[in-house]
N, C-alpha and C positions, 0 to 999 in steps of 0.2 A: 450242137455246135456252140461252141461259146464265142460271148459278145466281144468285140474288140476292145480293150484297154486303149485309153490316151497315152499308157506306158504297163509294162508287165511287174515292173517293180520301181519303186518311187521311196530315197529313204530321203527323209525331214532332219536336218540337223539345225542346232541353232549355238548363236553366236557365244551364249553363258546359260545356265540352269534358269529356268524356269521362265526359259523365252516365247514358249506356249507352242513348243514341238508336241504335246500330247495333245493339246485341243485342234491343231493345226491336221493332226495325222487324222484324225475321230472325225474332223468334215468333210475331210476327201473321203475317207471310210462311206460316210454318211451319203456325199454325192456320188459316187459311182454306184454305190447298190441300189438307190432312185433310178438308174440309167439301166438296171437291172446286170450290172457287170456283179459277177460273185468278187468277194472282195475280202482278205485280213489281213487283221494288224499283225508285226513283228517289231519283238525289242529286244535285239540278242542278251543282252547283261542291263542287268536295272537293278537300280541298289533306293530301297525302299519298302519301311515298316507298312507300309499298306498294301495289302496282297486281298485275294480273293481266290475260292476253294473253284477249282475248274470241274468240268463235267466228266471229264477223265481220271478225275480223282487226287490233282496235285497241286501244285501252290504258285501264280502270277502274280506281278504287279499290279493293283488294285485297276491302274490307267489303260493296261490291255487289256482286263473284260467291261473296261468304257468301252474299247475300241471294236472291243468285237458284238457288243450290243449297236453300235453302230453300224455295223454290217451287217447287220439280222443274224448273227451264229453263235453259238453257244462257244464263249472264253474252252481254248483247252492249251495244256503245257507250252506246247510247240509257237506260241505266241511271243513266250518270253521262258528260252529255253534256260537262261544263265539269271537267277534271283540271288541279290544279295542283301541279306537282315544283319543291318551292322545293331551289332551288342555291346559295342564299345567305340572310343575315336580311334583304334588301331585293328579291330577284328570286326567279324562280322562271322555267319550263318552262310554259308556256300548251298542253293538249293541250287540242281541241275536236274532239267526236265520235270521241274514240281516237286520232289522229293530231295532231302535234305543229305547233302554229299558229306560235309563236313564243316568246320568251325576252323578258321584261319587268320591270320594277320596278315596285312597288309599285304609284305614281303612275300609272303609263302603263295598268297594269291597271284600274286606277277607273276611268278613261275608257275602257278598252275591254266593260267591263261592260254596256255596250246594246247589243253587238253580240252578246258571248257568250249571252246573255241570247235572243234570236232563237235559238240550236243550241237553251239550254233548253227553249223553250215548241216546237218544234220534236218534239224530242223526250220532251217528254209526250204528247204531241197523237198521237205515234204510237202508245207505251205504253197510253191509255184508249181506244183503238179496239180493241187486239189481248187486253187481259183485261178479265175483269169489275171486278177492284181493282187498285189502282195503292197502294202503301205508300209516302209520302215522306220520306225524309231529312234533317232541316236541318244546318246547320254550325254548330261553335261554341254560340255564345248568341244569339236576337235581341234581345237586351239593349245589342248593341256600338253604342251610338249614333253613333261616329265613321265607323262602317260602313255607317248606313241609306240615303245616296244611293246610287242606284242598283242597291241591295240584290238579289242575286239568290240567293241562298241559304237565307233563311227565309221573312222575312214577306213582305219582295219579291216570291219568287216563289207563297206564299198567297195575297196579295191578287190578285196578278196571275189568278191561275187560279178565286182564287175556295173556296180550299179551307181543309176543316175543320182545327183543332188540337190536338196534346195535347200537355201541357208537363212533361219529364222533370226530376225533380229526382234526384241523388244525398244520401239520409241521411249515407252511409257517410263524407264527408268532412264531414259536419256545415253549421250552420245551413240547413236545409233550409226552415224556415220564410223563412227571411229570403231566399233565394236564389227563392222565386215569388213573393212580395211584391215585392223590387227588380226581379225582371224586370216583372214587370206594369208595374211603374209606368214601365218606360220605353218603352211601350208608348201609341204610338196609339187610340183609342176605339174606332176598325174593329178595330185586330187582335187587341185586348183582349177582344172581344166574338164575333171565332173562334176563341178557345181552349174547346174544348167543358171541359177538367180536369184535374187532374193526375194523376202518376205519382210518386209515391216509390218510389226505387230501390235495390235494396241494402239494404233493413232486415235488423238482426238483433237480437234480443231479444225481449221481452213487449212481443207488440203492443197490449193495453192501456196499457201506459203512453204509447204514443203516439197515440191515442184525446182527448185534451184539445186536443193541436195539432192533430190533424186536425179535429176540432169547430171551433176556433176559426177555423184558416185558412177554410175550408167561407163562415162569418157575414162573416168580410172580405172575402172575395172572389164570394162567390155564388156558388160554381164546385163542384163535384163534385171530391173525391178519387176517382177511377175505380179502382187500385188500391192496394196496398204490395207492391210486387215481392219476394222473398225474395234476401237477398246467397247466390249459388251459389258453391260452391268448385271448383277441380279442370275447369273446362271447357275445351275445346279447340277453340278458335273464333278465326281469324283478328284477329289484330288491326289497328286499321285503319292507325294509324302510332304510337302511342307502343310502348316498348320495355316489355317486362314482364318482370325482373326475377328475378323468384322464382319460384320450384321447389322446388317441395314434396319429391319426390325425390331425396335423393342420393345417386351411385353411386361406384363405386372409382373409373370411368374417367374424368379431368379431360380437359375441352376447353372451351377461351376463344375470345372474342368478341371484337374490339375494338369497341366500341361507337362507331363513326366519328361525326362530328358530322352527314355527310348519309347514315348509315346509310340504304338500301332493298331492302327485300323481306325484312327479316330475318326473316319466316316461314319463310326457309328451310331455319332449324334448330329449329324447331317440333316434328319426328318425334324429334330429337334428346332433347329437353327433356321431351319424353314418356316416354323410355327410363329405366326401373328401373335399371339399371347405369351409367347416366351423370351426371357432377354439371356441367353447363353454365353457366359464365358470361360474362356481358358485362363486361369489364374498363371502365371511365369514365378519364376524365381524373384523372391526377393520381392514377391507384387503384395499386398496387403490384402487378407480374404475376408471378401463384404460377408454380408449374412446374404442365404438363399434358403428357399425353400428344398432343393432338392440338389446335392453333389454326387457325380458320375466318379467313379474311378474307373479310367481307360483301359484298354489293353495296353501290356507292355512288351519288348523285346529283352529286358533285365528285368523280372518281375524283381528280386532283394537288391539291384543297384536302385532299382527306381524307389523302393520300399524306404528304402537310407535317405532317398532326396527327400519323400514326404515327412519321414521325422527330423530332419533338418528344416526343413520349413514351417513345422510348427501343426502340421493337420492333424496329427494323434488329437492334440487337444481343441481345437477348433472343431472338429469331429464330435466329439465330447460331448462341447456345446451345443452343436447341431443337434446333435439325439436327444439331448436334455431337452431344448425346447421344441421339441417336436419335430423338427425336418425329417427326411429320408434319404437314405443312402442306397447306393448304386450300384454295384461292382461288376465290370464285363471281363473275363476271361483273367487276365493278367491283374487286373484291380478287384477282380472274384478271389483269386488266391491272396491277395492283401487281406482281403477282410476276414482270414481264419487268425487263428493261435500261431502258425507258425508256416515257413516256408521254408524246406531239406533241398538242398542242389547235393546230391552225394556226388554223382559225378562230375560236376561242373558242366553241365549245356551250357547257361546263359553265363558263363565267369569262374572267378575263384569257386572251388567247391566250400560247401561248408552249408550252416545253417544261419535265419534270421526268424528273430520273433517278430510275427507280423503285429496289425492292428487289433486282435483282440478282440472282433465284433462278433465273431461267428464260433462255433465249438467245432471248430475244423482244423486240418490240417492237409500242406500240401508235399507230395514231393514230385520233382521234378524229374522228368526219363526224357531216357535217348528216342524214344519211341515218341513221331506226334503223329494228331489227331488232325487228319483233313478230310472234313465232310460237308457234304452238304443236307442241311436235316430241315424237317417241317414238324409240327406239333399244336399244341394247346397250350394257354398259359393257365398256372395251378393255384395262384397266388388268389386270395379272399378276394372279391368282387370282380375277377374277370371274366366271370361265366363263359369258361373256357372259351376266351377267343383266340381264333388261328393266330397261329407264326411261325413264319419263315425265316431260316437266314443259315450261316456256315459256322463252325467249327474248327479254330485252328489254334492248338495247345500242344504242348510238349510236360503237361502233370496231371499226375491223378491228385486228386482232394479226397478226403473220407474222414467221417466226423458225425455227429447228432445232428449237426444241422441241416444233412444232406434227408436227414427224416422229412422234413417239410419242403419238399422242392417247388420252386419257380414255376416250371412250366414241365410239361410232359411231352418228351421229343421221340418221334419213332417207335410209341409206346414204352418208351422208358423213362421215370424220375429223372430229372435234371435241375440242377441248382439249387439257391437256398432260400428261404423268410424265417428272416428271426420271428421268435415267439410274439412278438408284440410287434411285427408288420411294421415295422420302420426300416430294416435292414434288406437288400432283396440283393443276389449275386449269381451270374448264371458264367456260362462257357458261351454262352451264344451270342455270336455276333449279330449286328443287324435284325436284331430284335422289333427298334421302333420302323424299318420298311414296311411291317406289314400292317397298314391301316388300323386292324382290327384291334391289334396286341398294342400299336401304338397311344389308342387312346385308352386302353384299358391301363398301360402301365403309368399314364400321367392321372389317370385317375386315380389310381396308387399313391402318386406322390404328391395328389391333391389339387389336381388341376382337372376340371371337369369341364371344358369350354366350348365340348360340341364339334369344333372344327379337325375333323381330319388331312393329314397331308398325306398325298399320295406320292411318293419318293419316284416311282415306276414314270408317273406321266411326267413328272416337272423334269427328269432326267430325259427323256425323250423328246419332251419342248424346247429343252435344251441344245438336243444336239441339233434339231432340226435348228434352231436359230445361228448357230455358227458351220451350219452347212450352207444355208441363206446369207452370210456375210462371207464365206469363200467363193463364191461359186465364180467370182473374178479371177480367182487363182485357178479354176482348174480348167475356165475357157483360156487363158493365157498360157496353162502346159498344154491344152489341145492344141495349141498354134504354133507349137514348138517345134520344127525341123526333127523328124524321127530319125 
């Protein structure tokens, strides 16, 4: 017999991007499965280079297998039926249902929005069969009025289902009044009238003094403040796609980022950024690059547009330098195919087709196919002093590479060679994500790059500490939807 839900489906929209409808969705995830209600996340359309490989063998938004770790279930498609990997400021990567539909512009995407829209309500429809609550996710703002034909993302897909609202504001970047007043008002009378309340997000100070605005909005609006969420510091929670910056922590050991223009999965120095001994940064355009010990090159979603940014920035020879005196370099995935001789797009996947000479570090070569790579794989790392320790993590490429450097591989995944070391162990470049998550491999690969400090980070518990902490600062929100007139 299943447990009674406070609601069967619950979707979280917020006032403008990155109002913390995905940490907001993850603690009710988090509280209801404590209650023992079965419980997932849903994000019909999410447009974001951070994805994770699911157990079904396809491709979500990095922030719905937060969600569904939250819930105690294994991430699968049906979470986040509609992914979109933009490649450019006008196109992007169409995946539906995990698997890669097609490459489109903007325009062509509008109109195919009734059809993506079919995977969505598809899979809801499977999600409210198989748990008792379903948490949804909206994108962006339903404020974007240039965006409401066809809308399949907030109110589009609320009205369509028929489902209740809550409307997230963030304090923390201020006018928080004025930010649900304007959304309301660009709001429809039906969808105005399922937003059950709001959320203030990120307060910090004397919550009396914000007691007079919340009175007031209350009389304009009709509407329930449900709660004032507290701003948390220090958490370790996936982020869905913006880049986060800062780090509380800094250590002796320097290691840089380029912060690529289609930067993806950059979580996957996340264990890093967590490390007491290390000071990590993302280098920007036009930023000046200090010395470090150890530079990462990211995955990207344009591995030769981004390849152009780095030799406009000057890295070929800064690289140079690094390798001259000694440093170590890095390459995951899309910054793995950098560090060959060369990168082929014959067909154009990621853009113009054509070819680019990469960095020149590795005796490789890539080309790019229609065909990608979503796996989830476990192995050994092969590289000189890691006495083969485990590692885990996913696979997600759209190129094969082949070259002499693949002679000397990385690690050994599934019992097969993967990845590279140059001859002289400065150089290392794999396909695999999520590499430093696994303890083992994580201190192995920093002792690689020369950092032998003992301390390991466990990504698994600090993630889990995590959610538990902003399921502990909701739980005001979900006695105030308990109290809500059904």
């Amino acid at each position: 017999m299943r447990l009674q839900a406070p609601f069967p489906a619950l979707m979280v929209q917020g006032t403008t991007s990155d109002a913390g409808k995905s940490t907001v969705v993850a603690a009710l995830c988090r509280l209801l499965m404590r209650r023992g209600v079965t419980v997932a996340p849903f994000k019909p359309q999410n447009m974001a280079l951070n994805s994770a490989v699911t157990s079904d063998g396809g491709e979500i938004g990095r922030a719905q297998a937060l969600q569904a770790l939250a819930c105690g279930i294994a991430p699968h498609t049906d979470m986040n039926p509609v992914l979109l990997k933009p490649s450019s400021n006008t196109g992007a990567q169409v995946i539906i249902h995990g698997k890669v539909r097609a490459d489109m512009d903007a325009r062509d995407y509008q109109q195919y929005k009734t059809i993506a829209m079919d995977a969505v309500l598809e899979s809801y429809a499977r999600l409210r069969q198989q748990y008792d609550a379903v948490v949804v996710e909206g994108a962006g703002s339903p404020a974007e009025v240039n965006l409401r034909a066809r809308d399949i993302a907030n109110m589009g897909f609320a009205e369509a289902v028929d489902c209740p609202v809550i409307l997230v504001a963030d304090i923390d970047r201020g006018g928080v009044f004025a930010h649900i007043i304007g959304t309301l008002a660009c709001l429809s009378d039906s969808e105005r009238a399922r937003i059950l309340g709001f959320v203030i997000n990120r307060f910090r100070g004397d919550i009396s003094l914000l007691q007079p605005g919340i009175d007031w909005l209350e009389q304009q609006t009709g509407k329930p403040v449900l709660a004032v969420l507290p701003y948390l510091q220090g958490l370790f929670l996936d982020a869905e796609d913006a880049v986060d910056t800062i780090q509380t922590e800094r250590g002796a050991f320097k290691v840089l980022v380029p912060q690529l223009p289609r930067i993806s999965n950059h979580t996957d120095v996340d264990a890093l950024r967590a490390h007491p001994g290390i000071d990590l940064q993302f280098i920007k355009q036009g930023q000046p690059i200090p010395p470090a010990d150890l530079v990462i090159l990211p995955g990207s979603k344009n591995t030769r547009g981004d390849l152009a940014w780095l030799q406009q920035q000057g890295w070929p020879a800064y690289l140079a330098k690094h390798l001259r005196y000694g440093g170590k370099v890095l390459g995951i995935c899309g910054g793995f195919q950098m560090l060959g001789l060369s990168v082929c797009d014959p067909l154009g996947v990621e853009g113009a087709a054509g070819d680019s000479a990469a960095l020149g570090l590795l005796d490789m070569v890539t080309e790019l196919t229609s065909d990608k790579r979503l796996q989830q794989v476990r192995g050994h790392c092969a590289f000189a002093g890691a006495d083969d320790a485990p590692v885990a993590g996913y696979e997600i490429h759209m190129g094969v590479s082949q070259g002499a450097a693949l002679r000397q591989p990385a690690f050994v995944i599934d019992g097969r060679p993967e990845g590279a070391v140059s001859g002289d162990g400065q150089i290392l470049g794999s396909y695999l994500h999520g590499m430093f998550d696994t303890p083992a491999a994580c201190s192995a690969l920093l002792r690689w790059a020369g950092l032998d400090s003992g301390h390991t980070v466990d990504t698994a518990a600090l993630r889990d500490a995590s959610l538990e902490r902003i399921a502990d600062a909701a739980l005001p929100l979900l006695d105030a939807l308990e109290r809500l007139p059904r």
